[in-house]
C-alpha positions in Angstrom: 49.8 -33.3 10.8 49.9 -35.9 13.8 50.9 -38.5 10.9 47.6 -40.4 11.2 47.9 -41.2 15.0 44.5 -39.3 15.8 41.5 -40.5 14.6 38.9 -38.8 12.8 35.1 -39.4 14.4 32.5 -40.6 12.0 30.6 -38.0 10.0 33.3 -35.3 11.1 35.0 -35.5 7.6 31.9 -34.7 5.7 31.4 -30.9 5.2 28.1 -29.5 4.3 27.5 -27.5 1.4 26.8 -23.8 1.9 23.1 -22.6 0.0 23.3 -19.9 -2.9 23.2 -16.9 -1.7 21.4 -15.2 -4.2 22.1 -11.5 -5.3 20.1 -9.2 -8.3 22.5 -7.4 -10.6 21.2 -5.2 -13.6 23.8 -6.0 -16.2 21.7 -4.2 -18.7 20.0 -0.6 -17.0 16.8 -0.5 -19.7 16.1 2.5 -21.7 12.8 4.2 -22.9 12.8 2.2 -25.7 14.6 -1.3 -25.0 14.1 -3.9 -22.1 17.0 -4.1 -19.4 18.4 -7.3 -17.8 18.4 -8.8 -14.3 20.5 -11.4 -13.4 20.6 -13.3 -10.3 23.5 -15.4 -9.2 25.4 -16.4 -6.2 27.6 -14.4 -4.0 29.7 -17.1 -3.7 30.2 -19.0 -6.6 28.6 -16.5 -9.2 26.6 -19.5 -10.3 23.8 -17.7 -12.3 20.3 -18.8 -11.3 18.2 -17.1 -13.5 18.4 -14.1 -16.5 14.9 -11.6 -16.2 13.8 -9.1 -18.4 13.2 -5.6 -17.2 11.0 -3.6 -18.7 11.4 -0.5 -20.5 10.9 2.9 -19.0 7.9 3.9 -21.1 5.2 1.9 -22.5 3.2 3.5 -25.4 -0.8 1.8 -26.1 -3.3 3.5 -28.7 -6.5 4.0 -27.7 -8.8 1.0 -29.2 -5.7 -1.2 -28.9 -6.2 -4.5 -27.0 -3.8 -5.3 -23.9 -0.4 -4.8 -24.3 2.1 -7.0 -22.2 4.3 -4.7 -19.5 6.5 -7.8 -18.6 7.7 -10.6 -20.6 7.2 -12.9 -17.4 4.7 -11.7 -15.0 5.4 -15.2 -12.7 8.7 -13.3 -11.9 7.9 -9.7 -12.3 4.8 -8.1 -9.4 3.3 -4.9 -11.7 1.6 -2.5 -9.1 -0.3 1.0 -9.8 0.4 3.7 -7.3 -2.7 5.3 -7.3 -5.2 2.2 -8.5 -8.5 4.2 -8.2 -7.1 7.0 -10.0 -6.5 5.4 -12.9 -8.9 2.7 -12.6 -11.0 4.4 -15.1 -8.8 5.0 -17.9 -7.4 1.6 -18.0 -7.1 -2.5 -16.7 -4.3 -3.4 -15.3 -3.8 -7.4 -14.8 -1.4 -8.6 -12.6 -1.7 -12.2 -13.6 -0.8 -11.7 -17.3 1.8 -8.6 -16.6 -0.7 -6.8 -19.5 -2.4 -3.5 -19.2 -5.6 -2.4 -21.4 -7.1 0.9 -22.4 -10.7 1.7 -21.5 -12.4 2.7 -25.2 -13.9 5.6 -24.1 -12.9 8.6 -26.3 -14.1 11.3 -24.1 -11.9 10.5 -20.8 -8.8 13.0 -21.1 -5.5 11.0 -20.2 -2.6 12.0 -17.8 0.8 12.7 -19.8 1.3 9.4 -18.7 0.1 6.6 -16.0 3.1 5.1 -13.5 3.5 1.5 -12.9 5.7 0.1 -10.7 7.5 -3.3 -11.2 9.0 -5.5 -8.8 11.8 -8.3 -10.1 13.4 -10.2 -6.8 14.0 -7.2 -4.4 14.8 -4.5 -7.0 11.5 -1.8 -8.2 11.5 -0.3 -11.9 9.7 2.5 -13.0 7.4 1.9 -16.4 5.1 5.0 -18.2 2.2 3.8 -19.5 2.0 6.5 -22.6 -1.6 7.3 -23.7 -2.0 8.2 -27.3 -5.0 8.8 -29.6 -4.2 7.4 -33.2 -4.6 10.1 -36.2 -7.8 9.1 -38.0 -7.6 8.2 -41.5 -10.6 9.1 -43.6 -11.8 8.3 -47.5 -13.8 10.2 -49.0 -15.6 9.8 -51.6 -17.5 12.7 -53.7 -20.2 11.3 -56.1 -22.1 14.1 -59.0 -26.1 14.0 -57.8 -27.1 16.8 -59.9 -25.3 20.4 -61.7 -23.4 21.7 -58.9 -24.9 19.1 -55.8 -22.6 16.4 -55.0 -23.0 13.8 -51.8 -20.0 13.3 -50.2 -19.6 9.8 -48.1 -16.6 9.1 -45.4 -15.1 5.9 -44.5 -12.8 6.2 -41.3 -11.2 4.5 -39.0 -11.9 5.6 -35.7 -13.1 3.1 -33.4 -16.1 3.3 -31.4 -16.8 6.6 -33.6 -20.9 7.0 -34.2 -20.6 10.3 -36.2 -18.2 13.0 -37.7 -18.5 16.7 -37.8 -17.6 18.1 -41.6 -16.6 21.6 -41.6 -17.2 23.6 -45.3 -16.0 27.0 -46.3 -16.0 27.8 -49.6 -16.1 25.2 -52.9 -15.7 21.8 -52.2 
């Protein structure tokens, strides 16, 4: 406004640029069933940074499976177990991979299910780890040995099953 009679010092014109200031919004809450979104963006600008995937709610593993992942990226997500030596012996949890694995043991009697916390930028999800025993499927086969003796034989798939107990009442 002084119609160029004042000079402007060196390096006074320049104007830094302010950092991101980064904020975590769930645009998508998840469900039981279906994985949520985080997105983190700017306060400023609303320049999005990054989209992560939130877990859902509950996490369902059969015993016998192999690991099952709890988050799709585990360099972004920190999975934690509340009570660790609790749970230690029914199953693995590995925070490196984001995967958590059932101990085969068929005799251990699981909670209703196991909580896992999950940590994406500064915001905590809940995940239940559901337990579940898979029906057994059995063949059997029934084979003539002699008048009125047959040998029965069973194929199932139960694993880390050594024996099965056969219940008879009447004619089989």
């Amino acid at each position: 406004n002084n119609q160029g009679k004042n000079e402007i010092a060196k390096g006074k014109w320049v104007v830094k640029k302010k950092e991101h200031e980064l904020e975590s919004i769930v645009s998508k809450k998840p469900t039981k069933t279906r994985t949520g979104i985080l997105r983190r963006r700017c306060k400023e600008c609303k320049t999005e940074k990054e989209r992560i995937t939130i877990p859902a709610q509950e996490l369902v593993i059969n015993i016998g499976d192999s690991a099952k992942k709890v988050v799709k990226d585990p360099k972004k997500c920190k999975v934690s177990l509340k009570n660790a030596t609790k749970y230690k012996k029914y199953f693995y949890l590995d925070t490196k991979k984001g995967t958590v694995e059932l101990i085969k043991d068929y005799s251990v009697k699981f909670a209703k299910s196991i909580p896992l916390t999950v940590k994406i930028a500064d915001k905590k999800f809940k995940v239940n780890v559901k337990v579940k025993i898979p029906a057994p499927k059995v063949k059997i086969t029934k084979t003539k040995i002699s008048d009125g003796y047959y040998r029965y034989t069973f194929k199932y798939n139960i694993k880390g099953a050594d024996r099965i107990q056969v219940r008879s009442i009447g004619k089989m």
